[in-house]
Residue frames as qw, qx, qy, qz and C-alpha x, y, z in Angstrom:
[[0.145, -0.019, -0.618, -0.773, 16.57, 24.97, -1.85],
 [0.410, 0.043, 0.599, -0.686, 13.04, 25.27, -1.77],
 [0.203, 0.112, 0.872, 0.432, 11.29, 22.34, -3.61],
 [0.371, -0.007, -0.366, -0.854, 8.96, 23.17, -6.31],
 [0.542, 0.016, 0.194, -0.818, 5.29, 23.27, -6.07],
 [0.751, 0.272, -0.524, -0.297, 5.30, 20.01, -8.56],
 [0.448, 0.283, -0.772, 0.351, 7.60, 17.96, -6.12],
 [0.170, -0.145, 0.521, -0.824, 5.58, 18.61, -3.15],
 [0.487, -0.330, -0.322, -0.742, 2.12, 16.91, -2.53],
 [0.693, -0.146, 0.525, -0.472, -0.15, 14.67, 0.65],
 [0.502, 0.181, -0.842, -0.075, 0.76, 11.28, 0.98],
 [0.712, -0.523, 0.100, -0.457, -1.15, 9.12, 3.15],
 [0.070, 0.608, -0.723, 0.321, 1.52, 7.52, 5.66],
 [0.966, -0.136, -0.114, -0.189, 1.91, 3.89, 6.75],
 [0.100, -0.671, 0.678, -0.282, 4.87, 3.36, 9.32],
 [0.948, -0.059, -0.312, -0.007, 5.84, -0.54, 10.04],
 [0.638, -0.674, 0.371, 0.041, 8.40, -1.75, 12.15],
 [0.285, -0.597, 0.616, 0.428, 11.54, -2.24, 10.69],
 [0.572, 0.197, 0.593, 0.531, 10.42, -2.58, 7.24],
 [0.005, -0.559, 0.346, 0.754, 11.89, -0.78, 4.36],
 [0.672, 0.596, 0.436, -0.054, 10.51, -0.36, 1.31],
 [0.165, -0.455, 0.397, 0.780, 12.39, 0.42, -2.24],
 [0.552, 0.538, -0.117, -0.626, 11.52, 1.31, -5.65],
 [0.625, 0.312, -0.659, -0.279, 10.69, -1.74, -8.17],
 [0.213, -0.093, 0.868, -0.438, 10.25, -3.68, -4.45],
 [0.554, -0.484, -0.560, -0.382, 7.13, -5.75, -4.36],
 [0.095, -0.106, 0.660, -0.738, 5.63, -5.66, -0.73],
 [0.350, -0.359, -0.797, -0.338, 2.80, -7.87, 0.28],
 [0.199, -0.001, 0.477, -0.856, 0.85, -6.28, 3.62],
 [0.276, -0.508, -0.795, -0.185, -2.21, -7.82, 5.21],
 [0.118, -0.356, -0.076, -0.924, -4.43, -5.14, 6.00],
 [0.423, -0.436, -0.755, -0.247, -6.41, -5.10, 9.40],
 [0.243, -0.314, -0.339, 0.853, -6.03, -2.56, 11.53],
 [0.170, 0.687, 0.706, -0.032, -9.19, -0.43, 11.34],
 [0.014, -0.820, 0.071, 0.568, -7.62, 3.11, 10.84],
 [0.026, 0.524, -0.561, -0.641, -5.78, 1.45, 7.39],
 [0.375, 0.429, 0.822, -0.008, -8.81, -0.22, 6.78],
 [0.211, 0.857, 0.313, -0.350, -10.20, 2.89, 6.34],
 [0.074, -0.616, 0.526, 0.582, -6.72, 4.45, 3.96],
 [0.427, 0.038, 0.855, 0.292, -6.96, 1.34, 2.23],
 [0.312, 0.674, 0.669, 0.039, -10.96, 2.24, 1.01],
 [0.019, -0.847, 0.039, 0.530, -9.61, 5.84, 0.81],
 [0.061, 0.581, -0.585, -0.563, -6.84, 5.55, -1.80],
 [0.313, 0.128, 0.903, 0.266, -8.50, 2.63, -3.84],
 [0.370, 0.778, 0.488, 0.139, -10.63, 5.21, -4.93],
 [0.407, -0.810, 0.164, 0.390, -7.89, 7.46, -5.62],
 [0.542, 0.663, -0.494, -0.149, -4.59, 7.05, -7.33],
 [0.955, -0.277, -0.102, 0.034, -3.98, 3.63, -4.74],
 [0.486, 0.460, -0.472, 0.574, -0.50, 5.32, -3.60],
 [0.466, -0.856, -0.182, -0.132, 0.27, 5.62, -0.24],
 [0.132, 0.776, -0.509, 0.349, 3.66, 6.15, 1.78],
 [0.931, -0.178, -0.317, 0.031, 5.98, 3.41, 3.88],
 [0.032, -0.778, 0.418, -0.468, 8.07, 4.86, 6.67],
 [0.737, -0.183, -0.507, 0.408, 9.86, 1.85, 8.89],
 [0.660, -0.713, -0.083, -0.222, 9.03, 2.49, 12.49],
 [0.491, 0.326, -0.743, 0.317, 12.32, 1.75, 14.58],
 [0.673, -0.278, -0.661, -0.183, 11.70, -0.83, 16.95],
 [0.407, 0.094, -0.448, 0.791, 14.11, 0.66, 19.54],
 [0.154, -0.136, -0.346, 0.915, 12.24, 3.72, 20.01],
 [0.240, 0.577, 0.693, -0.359, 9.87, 4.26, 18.19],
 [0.001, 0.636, -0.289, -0.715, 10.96, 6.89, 15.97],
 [0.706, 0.538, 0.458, 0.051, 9.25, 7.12, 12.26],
 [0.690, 0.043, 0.326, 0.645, 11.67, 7.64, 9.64],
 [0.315, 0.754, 0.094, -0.569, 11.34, 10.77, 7.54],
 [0.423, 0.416, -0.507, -0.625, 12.18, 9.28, 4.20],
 [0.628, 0.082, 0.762, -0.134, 10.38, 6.45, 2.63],
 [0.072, 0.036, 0.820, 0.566, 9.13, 4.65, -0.46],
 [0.514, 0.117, -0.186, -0.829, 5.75, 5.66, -2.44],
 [0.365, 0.038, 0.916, -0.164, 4.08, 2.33, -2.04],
 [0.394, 0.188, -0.184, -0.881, 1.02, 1.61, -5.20],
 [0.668, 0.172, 0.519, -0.505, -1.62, -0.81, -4.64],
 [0.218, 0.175, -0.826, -0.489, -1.42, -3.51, -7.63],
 [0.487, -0.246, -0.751, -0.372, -3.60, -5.92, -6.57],
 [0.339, -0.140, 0.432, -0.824, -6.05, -6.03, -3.45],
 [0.546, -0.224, -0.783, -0.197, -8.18, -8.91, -1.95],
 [0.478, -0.482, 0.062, -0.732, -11.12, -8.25, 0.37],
 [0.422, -0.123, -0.872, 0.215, -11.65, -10.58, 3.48],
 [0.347, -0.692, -0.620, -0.128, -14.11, -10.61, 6.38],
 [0.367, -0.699, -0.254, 0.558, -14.36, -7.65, 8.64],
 [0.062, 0.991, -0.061, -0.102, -13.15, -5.71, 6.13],
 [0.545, -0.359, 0.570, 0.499, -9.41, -7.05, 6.52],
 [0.703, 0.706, -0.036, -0.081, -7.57, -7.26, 3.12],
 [0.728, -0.276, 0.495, 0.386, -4.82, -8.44, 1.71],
 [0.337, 0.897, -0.172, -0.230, -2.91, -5.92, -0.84],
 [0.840, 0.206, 0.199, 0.461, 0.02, -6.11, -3.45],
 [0.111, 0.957, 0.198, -0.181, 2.24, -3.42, -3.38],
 [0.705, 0.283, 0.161, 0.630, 5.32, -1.91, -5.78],
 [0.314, -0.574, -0.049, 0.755, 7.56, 0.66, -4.51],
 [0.438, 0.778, 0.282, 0.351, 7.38, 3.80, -6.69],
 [0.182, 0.779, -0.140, 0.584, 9.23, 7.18, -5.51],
 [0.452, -0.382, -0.612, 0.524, 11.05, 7.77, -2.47],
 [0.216, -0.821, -0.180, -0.496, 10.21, 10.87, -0.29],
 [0.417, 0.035, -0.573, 0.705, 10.77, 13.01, 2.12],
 [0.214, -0.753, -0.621, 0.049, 8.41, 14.06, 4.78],
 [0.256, 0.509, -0.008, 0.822, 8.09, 17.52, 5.45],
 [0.384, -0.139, 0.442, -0.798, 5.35, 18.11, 7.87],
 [0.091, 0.258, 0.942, -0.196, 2.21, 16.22, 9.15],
 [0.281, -0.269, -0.331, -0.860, -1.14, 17.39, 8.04],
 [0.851, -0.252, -0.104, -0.448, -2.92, 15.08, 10.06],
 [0.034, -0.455, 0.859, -0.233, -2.20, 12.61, 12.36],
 [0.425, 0.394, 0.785, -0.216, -6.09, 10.64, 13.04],
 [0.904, -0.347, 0.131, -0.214, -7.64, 8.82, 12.05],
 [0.898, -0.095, 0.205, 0.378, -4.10, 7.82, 10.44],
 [0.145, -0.613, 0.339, 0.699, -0.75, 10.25, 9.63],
 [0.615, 0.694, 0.260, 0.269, -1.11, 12.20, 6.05],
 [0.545, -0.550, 0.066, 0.629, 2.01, 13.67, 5.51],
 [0.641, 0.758, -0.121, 0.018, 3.47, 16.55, 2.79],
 [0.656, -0.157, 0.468, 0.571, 6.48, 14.89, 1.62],
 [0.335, 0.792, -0.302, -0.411, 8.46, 16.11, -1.23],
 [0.955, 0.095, 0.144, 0.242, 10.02, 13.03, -3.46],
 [0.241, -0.518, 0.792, 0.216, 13.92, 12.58, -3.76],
 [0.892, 0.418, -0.084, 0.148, 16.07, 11.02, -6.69],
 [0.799, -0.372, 0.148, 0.449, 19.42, 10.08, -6.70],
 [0.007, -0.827, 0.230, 0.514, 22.17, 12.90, -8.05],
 [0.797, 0.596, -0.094, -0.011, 22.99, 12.58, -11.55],
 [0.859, -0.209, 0.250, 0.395, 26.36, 9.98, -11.29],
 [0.339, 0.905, -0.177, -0.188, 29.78, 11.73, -12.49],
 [0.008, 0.516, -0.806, -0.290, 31.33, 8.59, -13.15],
 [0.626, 0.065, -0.700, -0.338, 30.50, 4.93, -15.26],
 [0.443, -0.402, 0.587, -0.546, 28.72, 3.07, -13.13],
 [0.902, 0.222, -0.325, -0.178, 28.49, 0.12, -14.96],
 [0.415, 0.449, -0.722, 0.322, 32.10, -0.96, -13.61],
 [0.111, -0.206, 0.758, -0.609, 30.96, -0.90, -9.85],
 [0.792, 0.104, -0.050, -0.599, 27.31, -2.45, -11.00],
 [0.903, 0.079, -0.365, -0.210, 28.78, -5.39, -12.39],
 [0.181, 0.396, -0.726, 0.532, 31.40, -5.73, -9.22],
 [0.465, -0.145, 0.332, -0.808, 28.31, -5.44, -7.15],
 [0.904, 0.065, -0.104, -0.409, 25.94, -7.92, -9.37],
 [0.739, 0.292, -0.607, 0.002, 29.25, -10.52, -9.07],
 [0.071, -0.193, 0.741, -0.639, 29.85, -10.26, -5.48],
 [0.691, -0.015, 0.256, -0.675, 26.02, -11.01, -5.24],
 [0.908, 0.167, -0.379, -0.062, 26.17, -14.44, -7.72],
 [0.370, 0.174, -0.760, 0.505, 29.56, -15.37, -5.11],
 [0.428, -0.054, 0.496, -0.754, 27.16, -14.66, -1.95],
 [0.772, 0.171, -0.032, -0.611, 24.39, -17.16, -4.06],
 [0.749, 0.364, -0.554, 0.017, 26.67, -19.81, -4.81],
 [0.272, 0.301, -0.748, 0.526, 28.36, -20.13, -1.52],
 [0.475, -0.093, 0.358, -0.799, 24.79, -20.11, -0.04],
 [0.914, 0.136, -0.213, -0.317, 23.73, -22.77, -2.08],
 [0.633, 0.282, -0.696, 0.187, 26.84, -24.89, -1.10],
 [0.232, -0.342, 0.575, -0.706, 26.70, -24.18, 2.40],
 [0.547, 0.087, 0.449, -0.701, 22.99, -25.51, 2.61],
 [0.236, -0.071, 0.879, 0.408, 22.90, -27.81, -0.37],
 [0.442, 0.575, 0.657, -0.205, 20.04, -26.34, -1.73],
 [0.401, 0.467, 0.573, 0.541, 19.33, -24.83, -5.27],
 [0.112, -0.776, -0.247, 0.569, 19.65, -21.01, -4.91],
 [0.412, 0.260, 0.373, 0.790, 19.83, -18.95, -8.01],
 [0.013, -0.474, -0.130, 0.871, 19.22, -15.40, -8.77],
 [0.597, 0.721, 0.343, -0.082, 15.87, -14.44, -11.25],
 [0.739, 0.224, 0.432, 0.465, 16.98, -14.08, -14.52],
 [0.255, 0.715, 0.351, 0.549, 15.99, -10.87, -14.79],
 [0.482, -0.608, -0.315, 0.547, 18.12, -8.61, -12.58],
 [0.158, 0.941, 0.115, -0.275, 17.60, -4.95, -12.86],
 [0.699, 0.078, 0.079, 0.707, 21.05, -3.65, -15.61],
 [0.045, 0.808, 0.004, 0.587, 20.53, 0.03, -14.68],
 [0.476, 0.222, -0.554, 0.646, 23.02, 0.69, -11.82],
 [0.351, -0.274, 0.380, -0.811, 20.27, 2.69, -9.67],
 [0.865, -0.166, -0.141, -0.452, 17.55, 0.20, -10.16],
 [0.751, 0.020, -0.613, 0.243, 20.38, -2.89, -9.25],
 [0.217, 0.366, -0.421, 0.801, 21.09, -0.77, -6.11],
 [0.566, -0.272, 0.092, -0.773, 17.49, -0.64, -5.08],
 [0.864, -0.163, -0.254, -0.402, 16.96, -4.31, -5.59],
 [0.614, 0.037, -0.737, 0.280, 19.85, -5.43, -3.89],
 [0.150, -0.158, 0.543, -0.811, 18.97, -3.38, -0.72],
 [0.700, -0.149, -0.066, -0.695, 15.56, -4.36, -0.90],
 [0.919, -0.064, -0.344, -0.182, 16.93, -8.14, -0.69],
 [0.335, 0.466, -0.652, 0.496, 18.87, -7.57, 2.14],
 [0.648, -0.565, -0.402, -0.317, 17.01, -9.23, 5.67],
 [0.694, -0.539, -0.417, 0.233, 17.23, -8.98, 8.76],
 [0.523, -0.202, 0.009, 0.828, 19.12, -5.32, 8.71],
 [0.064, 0.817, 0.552, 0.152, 16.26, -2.80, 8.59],
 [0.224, -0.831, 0.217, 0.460, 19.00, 0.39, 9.74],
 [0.263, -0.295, 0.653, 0.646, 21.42, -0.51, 7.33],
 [0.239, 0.612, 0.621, 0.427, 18.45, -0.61, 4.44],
 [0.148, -0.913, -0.237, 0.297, 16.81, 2.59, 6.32],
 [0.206, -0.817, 0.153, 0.516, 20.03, 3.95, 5.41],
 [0.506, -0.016, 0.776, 0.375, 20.41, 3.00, 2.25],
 [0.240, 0.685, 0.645, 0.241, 17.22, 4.25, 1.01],
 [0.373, -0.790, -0.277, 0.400, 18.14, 7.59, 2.01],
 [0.514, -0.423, 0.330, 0.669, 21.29, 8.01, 0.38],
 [0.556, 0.759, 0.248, -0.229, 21.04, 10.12, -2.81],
 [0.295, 0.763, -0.408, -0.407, 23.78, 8.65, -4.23],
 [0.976, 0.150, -0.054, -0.151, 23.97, 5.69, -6.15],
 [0.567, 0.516, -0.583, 0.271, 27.95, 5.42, -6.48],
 [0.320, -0.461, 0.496, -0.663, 27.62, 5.73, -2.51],
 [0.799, -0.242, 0.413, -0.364, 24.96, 2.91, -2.05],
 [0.840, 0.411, -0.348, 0.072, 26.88, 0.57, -4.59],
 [0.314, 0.502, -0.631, 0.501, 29.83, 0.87, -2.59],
 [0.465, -0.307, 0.501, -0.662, 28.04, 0.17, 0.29],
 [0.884, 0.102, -0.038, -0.454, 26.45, -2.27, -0.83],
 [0.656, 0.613, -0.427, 0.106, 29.78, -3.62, -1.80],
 [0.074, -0.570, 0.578, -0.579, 30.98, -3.85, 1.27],
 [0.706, -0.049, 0.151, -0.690, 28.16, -5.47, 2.93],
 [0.943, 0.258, -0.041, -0.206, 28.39, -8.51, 0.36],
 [0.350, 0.551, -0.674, 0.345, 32.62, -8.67, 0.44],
 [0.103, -0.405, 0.805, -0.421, 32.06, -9.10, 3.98],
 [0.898, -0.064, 0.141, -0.412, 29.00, -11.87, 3.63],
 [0.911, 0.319, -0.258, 0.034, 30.58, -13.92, 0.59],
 [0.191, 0.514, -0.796, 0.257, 34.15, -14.01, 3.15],
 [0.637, -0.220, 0.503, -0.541, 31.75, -15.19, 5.78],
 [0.855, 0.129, 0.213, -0.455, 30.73, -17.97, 3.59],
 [0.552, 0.643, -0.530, 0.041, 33.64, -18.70, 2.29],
 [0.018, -0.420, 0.831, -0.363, 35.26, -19.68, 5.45],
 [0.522, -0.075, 0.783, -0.329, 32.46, -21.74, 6.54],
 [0.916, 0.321, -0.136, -0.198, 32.00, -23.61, 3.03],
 [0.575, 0.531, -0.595, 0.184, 35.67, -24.61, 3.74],
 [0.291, -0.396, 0.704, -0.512, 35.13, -25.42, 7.03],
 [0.811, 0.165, 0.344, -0.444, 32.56, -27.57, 6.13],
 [0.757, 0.472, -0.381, -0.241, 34.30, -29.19, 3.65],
 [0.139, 0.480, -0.785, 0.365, 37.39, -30.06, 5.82],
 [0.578, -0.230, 0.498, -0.604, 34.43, -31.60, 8.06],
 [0.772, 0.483, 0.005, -0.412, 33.44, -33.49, 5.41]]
């Protein structure tokens, strides 16, 4: 299918190393490299969007889908440097490069997830309860006060985004995540993922008790 003219426009492109970005993500990024010095002053007079494509460390290889990235807030420092606030907005897919110097503008087309043809509320709130068991056994583990904000996303795509987004240290397995353009898909995944944390923690909160 060939995406409409609307769907289609230049994004200027910021590739990191093995971070992912999702929609409704904050993302904080100190700014000091002198080519995204220069984006930075570009899109702040603009619409302050730009594009976040996780670099893989392995090879090198820059993703082709990422997260719209929009400039909330933005503090100058010497040299130029800066120090930005930013909140996923649309993902995308790259199409082609327009440019590569002084830094990569790409046309992307944006991607949404397929309209769900079952209730996803059921596997949402599986998802959000495996996540409070994963929080609780973390807090016992480590005896420290861990709770989840009060205000977790209750739309099944947007809980999907934020739990990937608060996954660390597993920048492929997000990569792929953000990709997927189906939500029943990344729930279930997700599902998985957290089944096999909150056993993890299980056994060693009971190991740790027996120790104890």
């Amino acid at each position: 299918m060939t995406p409409s003219s609307l769907a289609v426009r230049e994004l200027p492109l910021f590739p990191l190393p093995e971070v992912v970005l999702f929609p409704g993500r904050p993302l904080p990024l100190h700014i000091f490299e002198f080519r995204y010095r220069m984006m930075m002053n570009t899109i702040l007079e603009d619409d302050r969007r730009f594009g976040i494509l996780m670099v893989d460390p392995v090879n090198g290889e820059i993703a082709k889908v990422g997260c719209c990235a929009e400039v909330i807030r933005f503090q100058r420092l010497p040299d130029d440097r800066m120090k930005i606030l930013t909140m996923g907005q649309q993902r995308f897919r790259v199409l082609d490069y327009v440019r590569e110097k002084p830094y990569r503008i790409g046309l992307v087309e944006w991607i949404e997830d397929k309209p769900p043809t079952i209730n996803l509320r059921p596997l949402a709130q599986e998802v959000e309860q495996l996540l409070r068991d994963v929080v609780h056994l973390s807090a016992k583990l480590t005896d420290q006060k861990i709770e989840l904000p009060e205000d977790l996303p209750e739309l099944a795509v947007e809980l999907s985004y934020w739990v990937a987004g608060n996954l660390y240290g597993v920048a492929p397995e997000q990569q792929s995540l953000l990709e997927m353009q189906d939500t029943v898909a990344r729930l279930q995944r997700e599902a998985e993922i957290l089944t096999s944390t909150r056993n993890h923690l299980a056994a060693r909160t009971a190991l740790k008790d027996v120790l104890n």
